[in-house]
OpenMM code with the backbone's topology and positions (N, CA, C; nanometers):
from openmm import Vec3, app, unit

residues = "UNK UNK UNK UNK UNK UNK UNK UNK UNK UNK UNK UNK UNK UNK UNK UNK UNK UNK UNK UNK UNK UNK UNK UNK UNK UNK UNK UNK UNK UNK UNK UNK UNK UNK UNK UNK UNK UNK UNK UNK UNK UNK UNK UNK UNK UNK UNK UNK UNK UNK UNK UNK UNK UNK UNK UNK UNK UNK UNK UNK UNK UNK UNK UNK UNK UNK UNK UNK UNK UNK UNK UNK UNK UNK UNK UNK UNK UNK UNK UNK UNK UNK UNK UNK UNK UNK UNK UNK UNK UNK UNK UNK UNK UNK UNK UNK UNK UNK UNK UNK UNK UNK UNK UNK UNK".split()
positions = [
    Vec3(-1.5370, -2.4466, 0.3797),
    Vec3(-1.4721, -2.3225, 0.4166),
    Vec3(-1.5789, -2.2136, 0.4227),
    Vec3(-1.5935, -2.1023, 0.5240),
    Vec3(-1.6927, -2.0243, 0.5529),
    Vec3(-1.6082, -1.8843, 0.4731),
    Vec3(-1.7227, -1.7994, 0.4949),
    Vec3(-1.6658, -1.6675, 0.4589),
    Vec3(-1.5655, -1.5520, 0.4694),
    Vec3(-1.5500, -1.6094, 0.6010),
    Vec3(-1.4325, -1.5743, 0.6895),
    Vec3(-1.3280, -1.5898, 0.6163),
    Vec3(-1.3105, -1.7124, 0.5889),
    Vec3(-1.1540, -1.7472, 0.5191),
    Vec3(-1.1549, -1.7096, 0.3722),
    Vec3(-1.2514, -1.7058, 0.3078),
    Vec3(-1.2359, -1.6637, 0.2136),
    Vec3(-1.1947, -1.4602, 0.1737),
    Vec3(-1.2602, -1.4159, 0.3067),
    Vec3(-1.2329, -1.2994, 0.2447),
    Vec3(-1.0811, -1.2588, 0.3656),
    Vec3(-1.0678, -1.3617, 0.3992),
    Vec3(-0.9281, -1.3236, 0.4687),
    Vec3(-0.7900, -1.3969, 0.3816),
    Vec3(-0.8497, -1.4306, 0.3611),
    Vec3(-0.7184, -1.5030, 0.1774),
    Vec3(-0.7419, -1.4362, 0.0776),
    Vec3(-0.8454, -1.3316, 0.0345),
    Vec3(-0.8708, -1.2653, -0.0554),
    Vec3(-0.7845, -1.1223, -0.0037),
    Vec3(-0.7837, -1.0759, 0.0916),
    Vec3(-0.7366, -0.9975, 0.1765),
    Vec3(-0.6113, -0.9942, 0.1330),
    Vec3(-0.5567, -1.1275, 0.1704),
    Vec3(-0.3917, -1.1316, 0.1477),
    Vec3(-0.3244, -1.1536, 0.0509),
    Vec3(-0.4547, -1.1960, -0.0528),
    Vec3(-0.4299, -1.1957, -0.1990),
    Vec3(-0.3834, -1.0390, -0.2746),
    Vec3(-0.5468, -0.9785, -0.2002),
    Vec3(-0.4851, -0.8331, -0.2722),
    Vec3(-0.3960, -0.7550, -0.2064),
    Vec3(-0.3445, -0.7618, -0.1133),
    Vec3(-0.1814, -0.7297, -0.0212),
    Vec3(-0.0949, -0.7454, -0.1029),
    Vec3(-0.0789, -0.9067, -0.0933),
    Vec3(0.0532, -0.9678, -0.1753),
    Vec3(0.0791, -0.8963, -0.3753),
    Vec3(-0.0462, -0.8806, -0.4193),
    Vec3(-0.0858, -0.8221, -0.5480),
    Vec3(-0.0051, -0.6771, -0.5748),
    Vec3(-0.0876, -0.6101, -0.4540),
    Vec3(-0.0659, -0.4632, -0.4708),
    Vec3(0.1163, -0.4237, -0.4261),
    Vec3(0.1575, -0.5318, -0.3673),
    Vec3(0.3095, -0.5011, -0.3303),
    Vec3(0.3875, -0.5329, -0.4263),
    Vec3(0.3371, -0.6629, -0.5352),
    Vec3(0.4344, -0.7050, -0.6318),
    Vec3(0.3954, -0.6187, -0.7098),
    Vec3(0.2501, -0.5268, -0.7329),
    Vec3(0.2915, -0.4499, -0.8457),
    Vec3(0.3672, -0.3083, -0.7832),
    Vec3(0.3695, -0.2546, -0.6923),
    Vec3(0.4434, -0.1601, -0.6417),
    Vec3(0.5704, -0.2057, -0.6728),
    Vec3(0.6585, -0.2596, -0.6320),
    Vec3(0.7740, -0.3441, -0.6746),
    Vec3(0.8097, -0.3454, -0.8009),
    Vec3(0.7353, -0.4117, -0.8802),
    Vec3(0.7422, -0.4410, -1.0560),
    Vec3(0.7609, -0.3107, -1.1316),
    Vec3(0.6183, -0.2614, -1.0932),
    Vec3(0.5952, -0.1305, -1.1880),
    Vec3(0.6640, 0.0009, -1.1331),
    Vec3(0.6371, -0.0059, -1.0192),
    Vec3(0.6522, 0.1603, -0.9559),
    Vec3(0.8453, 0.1312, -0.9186),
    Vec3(0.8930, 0.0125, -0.9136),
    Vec3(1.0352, 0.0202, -0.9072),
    Vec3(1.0532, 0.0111, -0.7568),
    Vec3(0.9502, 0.0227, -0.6747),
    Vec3(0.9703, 0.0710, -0.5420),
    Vec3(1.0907, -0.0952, -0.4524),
    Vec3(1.1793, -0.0641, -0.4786),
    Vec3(1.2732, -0.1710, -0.4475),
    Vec3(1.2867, -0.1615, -0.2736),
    Vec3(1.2334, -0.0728, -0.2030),
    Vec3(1.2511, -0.0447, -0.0468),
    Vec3(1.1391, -0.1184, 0.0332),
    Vec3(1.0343, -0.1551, -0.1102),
    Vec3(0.9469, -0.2342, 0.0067),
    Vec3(1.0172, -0.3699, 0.0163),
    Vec3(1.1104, -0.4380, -0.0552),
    Vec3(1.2110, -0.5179, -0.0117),
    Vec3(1.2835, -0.4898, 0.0953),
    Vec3(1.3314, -0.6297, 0.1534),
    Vec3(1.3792, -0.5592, 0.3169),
    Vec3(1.5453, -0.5531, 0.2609),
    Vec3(1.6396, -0.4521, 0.2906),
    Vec3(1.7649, -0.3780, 0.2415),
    Vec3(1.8542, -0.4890, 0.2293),
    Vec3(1.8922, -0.5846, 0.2814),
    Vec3(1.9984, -0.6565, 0.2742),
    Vec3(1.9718, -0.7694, 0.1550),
    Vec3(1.8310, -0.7357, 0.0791),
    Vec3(1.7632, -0.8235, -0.0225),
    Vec3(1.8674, -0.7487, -0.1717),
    Vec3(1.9257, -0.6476, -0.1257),
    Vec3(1.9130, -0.5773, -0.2919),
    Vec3(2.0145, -0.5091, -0.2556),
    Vec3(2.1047, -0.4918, -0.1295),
    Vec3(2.2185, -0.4189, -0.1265),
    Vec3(2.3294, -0.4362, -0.2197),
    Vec3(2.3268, -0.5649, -0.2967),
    Vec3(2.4562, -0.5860, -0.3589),
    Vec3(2.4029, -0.5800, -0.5123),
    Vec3(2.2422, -0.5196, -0.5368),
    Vec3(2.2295, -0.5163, -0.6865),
    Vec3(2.2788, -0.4241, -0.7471),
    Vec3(2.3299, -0.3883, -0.8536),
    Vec3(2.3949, -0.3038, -0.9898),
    Vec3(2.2658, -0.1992, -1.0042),
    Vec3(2.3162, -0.0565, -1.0058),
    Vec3(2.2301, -0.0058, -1.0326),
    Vec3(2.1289, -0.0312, -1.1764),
    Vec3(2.2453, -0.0849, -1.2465),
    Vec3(2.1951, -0.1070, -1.3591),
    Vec3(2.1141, -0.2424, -1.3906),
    Vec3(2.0716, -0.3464, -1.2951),
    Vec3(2.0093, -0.4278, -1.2512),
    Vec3(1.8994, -0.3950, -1.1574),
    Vec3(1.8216, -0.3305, -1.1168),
    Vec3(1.7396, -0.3086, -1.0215),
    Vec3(1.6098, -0.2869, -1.0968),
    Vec3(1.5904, -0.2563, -1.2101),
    Vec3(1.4985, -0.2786, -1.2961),
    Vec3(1.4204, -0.4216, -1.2987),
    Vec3(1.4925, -0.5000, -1.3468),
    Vec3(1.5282, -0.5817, -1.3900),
    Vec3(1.5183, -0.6763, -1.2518),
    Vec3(1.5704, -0.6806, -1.1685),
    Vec3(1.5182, -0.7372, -1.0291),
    Vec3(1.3881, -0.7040, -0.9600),
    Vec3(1.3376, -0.5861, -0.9661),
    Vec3(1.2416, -0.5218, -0.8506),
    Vec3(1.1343, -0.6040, -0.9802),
    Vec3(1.1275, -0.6133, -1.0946),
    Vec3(1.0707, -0.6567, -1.2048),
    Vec3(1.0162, -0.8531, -1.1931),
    Vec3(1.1282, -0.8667, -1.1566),
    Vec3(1.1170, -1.0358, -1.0901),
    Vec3(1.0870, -1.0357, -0.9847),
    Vec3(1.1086, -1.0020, -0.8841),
    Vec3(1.0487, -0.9991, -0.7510),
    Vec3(0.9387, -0.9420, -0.7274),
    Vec3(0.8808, -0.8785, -0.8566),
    Vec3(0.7075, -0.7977, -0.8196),
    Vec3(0.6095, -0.9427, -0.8635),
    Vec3(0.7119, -0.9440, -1.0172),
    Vec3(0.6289, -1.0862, -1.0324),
    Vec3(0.6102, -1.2147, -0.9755),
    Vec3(0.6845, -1.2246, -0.8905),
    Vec3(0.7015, -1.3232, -0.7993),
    Vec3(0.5712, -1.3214, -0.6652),
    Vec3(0.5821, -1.1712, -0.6307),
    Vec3(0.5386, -1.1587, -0.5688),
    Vec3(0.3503, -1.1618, -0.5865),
    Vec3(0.3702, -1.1390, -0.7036),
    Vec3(0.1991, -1.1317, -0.7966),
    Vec3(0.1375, -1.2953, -0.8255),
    Vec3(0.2325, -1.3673, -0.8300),
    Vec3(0.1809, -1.5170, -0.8316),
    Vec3(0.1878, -1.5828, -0.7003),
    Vec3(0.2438, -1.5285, -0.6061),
    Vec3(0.1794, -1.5823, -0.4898),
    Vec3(0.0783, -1.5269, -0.4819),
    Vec3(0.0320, -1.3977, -0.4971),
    Vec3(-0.1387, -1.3280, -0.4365),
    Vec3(-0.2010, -1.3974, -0.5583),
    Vec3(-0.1707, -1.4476, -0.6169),
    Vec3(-0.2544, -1.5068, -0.7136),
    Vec3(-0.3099, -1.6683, -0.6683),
    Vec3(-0.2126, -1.7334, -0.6570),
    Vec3(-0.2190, -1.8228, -0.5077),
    Vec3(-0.3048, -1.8558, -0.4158),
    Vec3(-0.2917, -1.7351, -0.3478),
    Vec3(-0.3455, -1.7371, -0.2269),
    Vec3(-0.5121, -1.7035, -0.2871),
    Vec3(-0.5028, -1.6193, -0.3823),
    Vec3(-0.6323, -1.5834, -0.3846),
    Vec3(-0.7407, -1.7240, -0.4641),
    Vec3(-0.6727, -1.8073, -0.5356),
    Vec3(-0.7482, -1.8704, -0.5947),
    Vec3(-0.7297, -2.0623, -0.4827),
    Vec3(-0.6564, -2.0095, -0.3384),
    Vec3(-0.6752, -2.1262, -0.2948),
    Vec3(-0.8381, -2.0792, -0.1745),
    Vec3(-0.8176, -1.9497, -0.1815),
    Vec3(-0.9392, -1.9126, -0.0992),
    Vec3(-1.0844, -1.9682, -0.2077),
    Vec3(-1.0661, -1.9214, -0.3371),
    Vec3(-1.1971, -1.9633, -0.4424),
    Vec3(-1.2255, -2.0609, -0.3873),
    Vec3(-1.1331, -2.1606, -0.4499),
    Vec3(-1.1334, -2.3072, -0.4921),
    Vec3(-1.1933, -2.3626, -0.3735),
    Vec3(-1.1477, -2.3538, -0.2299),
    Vec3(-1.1607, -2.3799, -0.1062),
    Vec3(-1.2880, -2.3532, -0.0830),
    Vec3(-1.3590, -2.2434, -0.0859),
    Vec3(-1.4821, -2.2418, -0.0612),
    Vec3(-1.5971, -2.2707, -0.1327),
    Vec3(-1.5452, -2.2917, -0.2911),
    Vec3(-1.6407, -2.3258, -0.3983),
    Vec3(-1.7027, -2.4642, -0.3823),
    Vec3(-1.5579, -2.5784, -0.3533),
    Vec3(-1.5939, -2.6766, -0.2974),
    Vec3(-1.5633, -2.7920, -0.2056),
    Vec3(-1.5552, -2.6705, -0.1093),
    Vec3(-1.5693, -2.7224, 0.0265),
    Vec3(-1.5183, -2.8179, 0.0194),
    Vec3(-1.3497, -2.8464, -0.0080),
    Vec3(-1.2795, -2.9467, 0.0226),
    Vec3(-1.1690, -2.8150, 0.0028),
    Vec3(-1.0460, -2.8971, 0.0690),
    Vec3(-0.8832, -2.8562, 0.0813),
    Vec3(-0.8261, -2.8439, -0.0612),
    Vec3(-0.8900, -2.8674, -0.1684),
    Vec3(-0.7813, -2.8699, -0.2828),
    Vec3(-0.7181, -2.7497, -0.3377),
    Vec3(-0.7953, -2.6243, -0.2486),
    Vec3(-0.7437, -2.5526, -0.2885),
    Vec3(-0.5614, -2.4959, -0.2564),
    Vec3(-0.5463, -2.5452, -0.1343),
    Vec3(-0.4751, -2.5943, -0.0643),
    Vec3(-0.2950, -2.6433, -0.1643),
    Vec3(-0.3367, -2.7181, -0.2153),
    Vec3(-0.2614, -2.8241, -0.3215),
    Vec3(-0.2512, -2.6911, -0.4410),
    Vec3(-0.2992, -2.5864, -0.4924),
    Vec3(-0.3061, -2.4593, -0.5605),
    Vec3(-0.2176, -2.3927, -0.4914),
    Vec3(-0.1785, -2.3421, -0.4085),
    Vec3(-0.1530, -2.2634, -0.2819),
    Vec3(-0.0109, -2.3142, -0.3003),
    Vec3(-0.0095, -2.4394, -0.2307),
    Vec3(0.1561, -2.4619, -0.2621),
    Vec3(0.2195, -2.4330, -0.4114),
    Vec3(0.1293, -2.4671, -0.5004),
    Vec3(0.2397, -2.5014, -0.6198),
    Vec3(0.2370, -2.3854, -0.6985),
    Vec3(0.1892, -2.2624, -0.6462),
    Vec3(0.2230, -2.1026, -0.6473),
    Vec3(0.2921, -2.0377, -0.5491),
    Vec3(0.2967, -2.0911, -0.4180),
    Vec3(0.3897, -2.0424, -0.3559),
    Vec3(0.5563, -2.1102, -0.3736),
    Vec3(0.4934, -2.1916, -0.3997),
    Vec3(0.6980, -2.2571, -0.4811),
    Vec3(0.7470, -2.2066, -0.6562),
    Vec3(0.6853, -2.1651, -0.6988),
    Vec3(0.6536, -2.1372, -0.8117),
    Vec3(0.7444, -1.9611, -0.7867),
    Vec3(0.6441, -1.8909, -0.6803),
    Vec3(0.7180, -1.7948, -0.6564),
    Vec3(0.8315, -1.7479, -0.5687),
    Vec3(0.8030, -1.8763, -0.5180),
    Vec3(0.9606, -1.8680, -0.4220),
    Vec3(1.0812, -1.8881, -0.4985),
    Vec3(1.0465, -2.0068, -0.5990),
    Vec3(1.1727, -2.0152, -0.7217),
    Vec3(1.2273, -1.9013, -0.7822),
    Vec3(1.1014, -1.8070, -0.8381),
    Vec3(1.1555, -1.6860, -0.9183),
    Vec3(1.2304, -1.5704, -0.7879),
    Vec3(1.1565, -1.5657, -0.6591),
    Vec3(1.2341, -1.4620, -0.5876),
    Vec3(1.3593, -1.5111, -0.5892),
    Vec3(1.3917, -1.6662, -0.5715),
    Vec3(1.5283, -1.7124, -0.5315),
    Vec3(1.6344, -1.6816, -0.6408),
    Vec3(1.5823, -1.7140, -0.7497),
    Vec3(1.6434, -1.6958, -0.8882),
    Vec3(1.6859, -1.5319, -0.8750),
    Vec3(1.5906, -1.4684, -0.8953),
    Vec3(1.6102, -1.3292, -0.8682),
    Vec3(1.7317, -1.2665, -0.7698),
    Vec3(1.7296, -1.3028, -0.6665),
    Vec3(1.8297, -1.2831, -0.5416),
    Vec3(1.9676, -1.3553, -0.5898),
    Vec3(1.9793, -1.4749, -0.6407),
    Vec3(2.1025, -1.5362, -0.6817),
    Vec3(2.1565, -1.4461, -0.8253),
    Vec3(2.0519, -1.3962, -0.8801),
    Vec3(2.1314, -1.3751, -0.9856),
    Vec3(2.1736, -1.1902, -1.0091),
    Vec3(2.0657, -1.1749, -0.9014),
    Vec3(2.1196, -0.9903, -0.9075),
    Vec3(2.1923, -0.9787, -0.7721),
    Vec3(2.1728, -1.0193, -0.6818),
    Vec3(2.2661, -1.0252, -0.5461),
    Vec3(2.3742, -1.0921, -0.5150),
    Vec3(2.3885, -1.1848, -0.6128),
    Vec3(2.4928, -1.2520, -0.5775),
    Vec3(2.4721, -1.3442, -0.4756),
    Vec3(2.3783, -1.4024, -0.4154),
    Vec3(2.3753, -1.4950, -0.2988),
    Vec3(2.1827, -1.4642, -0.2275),
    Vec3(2.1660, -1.5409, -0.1653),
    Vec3(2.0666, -1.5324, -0.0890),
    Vec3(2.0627, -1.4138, -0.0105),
    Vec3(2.1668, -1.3855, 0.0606),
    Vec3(2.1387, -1.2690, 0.2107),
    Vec3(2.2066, -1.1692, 0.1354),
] * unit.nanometer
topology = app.Topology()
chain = topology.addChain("A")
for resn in residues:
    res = topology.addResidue(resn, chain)
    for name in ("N", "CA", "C"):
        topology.addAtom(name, app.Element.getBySymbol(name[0]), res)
């Protein structure tokens, strides 16, 4: 893997990072797209934007350490990292959405 990819997965590492902590910390529940959180409790949105930042922080975590791994040594394994953080955080967004929304959509 050349440099390129590495600092373009690092890129989207710190994207994906800086949105789950906007989300988490700052509460900012709008960088979610609206029909994600229309049916949460006000008194739940804490508490959701909270799971879905973190969710969102272990995928850039992910992504960023399948770019390392990938270029450190120059094989795909980083790859095999990549998935089992992006399911990892797809579980918690899903969890998140089922249990403060009431449903997926």
């Amino acid at each position: 893997m050349d440099l390129f990819y590495l600092l373009f997965l690092t890129f989207l590492a710190v994207l994906f990072i800086c949105l789950g902590w906007q989300v988490w910390k700052k509460q900012k529940i709008t960088l979610i797209h609206s029909y994600h959180y229309e049916k949460v409790a006000e008194k739940d949105k804490k508490a959701y934007t909270e799971q879905m930042g973190k969710a969102m922080l272990v995928m850039g975590t992910g992504i960023f350490l399948t770019g390392l791994i990938n270029f450190i040594s120059d094989t795909a394994y980083g790859w095999g990292v990549f998935l089992l953080f992006f399911v990892w955080g797809l579980v918690m967004m899903l969890r998140a959405q089922i249990r403060y929304n009431h449903g997926i959509f």
